[in-house]
C-alpha positions in Angstrom: -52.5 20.2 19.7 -48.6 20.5 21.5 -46.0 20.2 18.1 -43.4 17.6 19.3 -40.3 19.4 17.7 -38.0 16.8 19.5 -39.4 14.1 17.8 -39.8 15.9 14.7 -36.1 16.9 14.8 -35.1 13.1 15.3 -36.8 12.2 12.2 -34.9 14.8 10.2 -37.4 17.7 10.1 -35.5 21.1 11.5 -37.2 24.3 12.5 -37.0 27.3 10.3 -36.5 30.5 11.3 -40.2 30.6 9.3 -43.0 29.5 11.5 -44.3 26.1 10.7 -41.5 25.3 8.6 -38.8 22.9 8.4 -36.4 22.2 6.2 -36.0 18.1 5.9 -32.7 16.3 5.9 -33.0 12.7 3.6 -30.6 9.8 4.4 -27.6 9.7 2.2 -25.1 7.0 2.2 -21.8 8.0 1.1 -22.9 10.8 -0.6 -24.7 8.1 -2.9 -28.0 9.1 -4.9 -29.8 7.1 -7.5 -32.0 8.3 -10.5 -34.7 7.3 -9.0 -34.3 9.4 -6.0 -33.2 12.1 -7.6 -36.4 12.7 -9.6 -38.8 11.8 -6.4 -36.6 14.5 -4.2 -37.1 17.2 -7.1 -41.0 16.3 -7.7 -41.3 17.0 -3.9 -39.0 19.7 -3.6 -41.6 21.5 -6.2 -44.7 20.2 -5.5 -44.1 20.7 -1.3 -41.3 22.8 -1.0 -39.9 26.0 -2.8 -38.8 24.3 -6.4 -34.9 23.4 -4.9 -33.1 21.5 -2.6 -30.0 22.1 0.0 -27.1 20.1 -0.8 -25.0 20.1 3.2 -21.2 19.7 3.6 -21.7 16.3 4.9 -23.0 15.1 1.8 -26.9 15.3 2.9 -29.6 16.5 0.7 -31.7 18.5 2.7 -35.8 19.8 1.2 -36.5 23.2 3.1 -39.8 25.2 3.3 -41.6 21.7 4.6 -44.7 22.5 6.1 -46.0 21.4 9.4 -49.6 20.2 8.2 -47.8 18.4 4.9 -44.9 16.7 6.7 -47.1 13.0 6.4 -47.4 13.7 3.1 -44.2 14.6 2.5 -42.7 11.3 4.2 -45.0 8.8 2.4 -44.2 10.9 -1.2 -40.8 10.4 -0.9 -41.2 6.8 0.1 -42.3 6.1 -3.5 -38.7 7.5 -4.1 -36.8 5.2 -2.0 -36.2 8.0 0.0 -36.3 8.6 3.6 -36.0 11.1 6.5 -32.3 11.5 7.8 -31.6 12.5 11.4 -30.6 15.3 13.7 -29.7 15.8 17.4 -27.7 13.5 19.6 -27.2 10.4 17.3 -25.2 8.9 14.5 -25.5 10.8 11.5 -25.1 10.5 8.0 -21.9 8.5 6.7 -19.9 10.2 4.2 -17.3 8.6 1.9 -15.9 9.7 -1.5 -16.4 7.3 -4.2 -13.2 5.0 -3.7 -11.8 2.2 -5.9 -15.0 1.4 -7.7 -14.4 4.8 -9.5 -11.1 6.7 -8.7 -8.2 5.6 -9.8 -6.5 6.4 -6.4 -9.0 4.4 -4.3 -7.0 1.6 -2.0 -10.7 0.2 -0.5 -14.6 0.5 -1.7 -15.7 3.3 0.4 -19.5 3.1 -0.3 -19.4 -0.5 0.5 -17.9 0.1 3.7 -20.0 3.5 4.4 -23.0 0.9 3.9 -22.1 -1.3 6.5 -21.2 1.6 8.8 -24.6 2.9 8.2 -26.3 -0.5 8.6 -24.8 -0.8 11.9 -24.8 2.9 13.6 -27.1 5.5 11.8 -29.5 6.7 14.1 -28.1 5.6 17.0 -28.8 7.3 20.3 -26.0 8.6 21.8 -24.8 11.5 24.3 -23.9 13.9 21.3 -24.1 13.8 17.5 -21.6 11.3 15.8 -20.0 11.1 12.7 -18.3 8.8 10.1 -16.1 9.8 7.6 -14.6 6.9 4.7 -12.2 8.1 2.2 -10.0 5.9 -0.1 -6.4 7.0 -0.1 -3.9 9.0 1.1 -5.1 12.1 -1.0 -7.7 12.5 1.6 -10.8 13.9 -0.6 -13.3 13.4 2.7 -10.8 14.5 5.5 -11.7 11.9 7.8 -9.5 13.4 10.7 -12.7 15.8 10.7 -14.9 13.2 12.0 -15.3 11.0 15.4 -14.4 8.0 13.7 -12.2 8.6 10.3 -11.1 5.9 8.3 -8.7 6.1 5.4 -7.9 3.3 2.7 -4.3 2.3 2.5 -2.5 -0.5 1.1 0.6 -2.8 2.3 3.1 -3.6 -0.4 5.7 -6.4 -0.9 8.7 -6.2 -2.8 8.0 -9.4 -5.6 11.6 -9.4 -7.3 11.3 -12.2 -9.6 8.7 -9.6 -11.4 10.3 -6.5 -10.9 12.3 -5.2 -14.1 14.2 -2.6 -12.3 12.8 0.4 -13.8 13.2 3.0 -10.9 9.0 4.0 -11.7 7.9 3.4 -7.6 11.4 5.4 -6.3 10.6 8.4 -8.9 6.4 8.0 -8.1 6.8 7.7 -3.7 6.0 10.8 -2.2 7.1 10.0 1.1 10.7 8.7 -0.1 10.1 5.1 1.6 11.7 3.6 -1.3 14.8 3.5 -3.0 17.0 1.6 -4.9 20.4 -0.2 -3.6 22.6 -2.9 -5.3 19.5 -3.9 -8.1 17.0 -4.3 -4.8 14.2 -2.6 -4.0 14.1 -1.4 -0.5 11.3 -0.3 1.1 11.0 1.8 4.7 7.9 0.7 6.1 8.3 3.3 8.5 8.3 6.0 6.0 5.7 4.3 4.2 2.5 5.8 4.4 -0.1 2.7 2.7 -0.9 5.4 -0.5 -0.4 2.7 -2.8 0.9 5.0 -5.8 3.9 2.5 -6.3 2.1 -0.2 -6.9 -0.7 1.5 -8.9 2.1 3.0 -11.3 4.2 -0.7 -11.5 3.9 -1.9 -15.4 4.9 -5.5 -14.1 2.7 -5.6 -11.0 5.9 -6.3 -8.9 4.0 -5.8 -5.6 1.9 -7.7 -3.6 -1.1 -5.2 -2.3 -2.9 -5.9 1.1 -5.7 -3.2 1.6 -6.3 -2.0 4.6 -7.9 0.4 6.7 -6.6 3.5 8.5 -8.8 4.5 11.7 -8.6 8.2 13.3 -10.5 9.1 16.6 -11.9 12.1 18.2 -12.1 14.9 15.3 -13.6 18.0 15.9 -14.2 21.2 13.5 -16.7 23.0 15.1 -16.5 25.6 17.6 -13.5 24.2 18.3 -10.7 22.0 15.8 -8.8 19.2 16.9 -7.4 16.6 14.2 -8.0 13.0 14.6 -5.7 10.6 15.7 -4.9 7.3 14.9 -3.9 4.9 17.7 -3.5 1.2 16.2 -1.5 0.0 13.3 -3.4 -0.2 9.9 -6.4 -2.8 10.0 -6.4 -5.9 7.7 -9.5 -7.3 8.1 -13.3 -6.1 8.6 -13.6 -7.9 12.1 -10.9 -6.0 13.6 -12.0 -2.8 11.8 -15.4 -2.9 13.7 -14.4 -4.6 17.3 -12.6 -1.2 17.3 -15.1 0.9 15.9 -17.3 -0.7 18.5 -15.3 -0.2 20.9 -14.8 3.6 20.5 -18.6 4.1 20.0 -18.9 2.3 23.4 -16.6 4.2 25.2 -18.4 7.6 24.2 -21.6 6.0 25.2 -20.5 4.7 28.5 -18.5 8.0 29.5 -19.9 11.1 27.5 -22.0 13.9 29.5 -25.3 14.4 27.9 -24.3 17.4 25.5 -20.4 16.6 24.8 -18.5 15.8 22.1 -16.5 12.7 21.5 -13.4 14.6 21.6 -14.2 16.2 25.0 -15.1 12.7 26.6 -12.0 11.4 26.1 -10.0 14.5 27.3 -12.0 14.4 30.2 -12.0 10.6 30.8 -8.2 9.9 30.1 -6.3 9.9 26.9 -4.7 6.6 28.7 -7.9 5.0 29.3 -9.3 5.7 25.6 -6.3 4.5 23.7 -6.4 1.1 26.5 -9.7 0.6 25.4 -9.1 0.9 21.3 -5.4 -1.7 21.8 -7.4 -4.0 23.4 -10.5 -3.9 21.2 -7.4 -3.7 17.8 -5.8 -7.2 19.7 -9.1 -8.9 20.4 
């Protein structure tokens, strides 16, 4: 009986280099893993595997040595888990994210909130070539998202509140991109300069700022073969329904345009750096 290794691939079982092997990619969210899993993945790992377990640079937890007769097996054992197949080839992989404001003191949004809803919406999609989403919460930039199709960055809008502010100098001394300073007892602030990190009001002991998070999108990274850094083309994003008309948007343009085989990057240099960043302003004004 003919192997379908297409089909096998889709479903997140990859050929060794062993015959009648594959190593198995699991779907991670955000680079998110419970207990639970955990202990299923390494019970299988042992019981079906080779005792350990692949941990990829995209967060993914990958079981290798997989055999071809034990692959139903495999699937319905880790389903006790919670656990299931990822995916390979032409479609919308794994989202990554670091762990955000629920954990890091740094965090401007909740990354594995919004990695969920990413995931809900595109993983697995079928699409001319692989895709990815990246989600990191702040400036520092732990996940790189300028490395992935679709980056997005937390950031957060401040507002000068000087009936709070003591005058203490703390958000001139802490801003690393020197858009604030101090002139005549008021608290200027470049928004220009300004780059949404959020360590001024993070380090405020009077919480003289208003906050705003919000949500910085890059499009078109690529470090593979070849490296090109994302770019971001609208203002930062407020609000989740702007956020995704534009995701939308760019996912549609790749699907509509792309060549079977090429990258998002390459689509748009080949369709029109004009005609891409007309399709994300419209999508970003509605």
């Amino acid at each position: 009986m003919a192997v379908d290794y297409g089909t096998l691939k889709k479903g997140g079982f990859m050929r060794q280099k062993q015959k009648n092997r594959f190593s198995l990619r699991l779907k991670v969210v955000g680079g998110h893993v419970s207990a639970k899993q955990l202990a299923k993945i390494a019970e299988v790992a042992e019981k079906y595997g080779e005792g350990y377990v692949h941990l990829t640079s995209r967060q993914g937890v990958e079981i290798p040595f997989i055999k071809l007769e034990e692959i139903d097996e495999v699937k319905a054992a880790l389903a006790e888990g919670d656990c299931e197949p990822g995916v390979c080839g032409p479609r919308v992989r794994t989202v990554t994210s670091c762990q955000g404001k629920a954990v890091c003191p740094s965090g401007c949004i909740d990354t594995y909130a919004l990695a969920e809803e990413l995931s809900e919406r595109f993983f697995a999609m079928d699409l001319p070539h692989k895709f990815k989403f990246g989600v990191t919460g702040c400036q520092n930039n732990c996940l790189k998202a300028e490395e992935n199709d679709v980056g997005i960055k937390g950031g957060i809008r401040v507002k000068w509140r000087k009936d709070a502010c003591i005058h203490c100098g703390v958000c001139e001394q802490i801003c690393r991109s020197k858009a604030i300073s101090i002139e005549d007892g008021e608290i200027r602030l470049n928004e220009e300069l300004c780059n949404y990190c959020g360590r001024c009001t993070k380090a405020c002991p009077v919480d003289a700022w208003e906050n705003q998070e919000g949500f910085l999108v890059s499009f078109g990274g690529l470090f593979g073969n070849r490296i090109h850094k994302g770019e971001e083309i609208v203002p930062i994003i407020h609000d989740k329904e702007t956020l995704f008309r534009v995701i939308d948007a760019a996912v549609g343009f790749f699907k509509d345009n792309a060549r079977q085989g090429e990258r998002f990057r390459l689509t748009i240099e080949r369709v029109g750096e004009e005609n891409f960043r007309k399709t994300i302003e419209e999508a970003y004004h509605g």
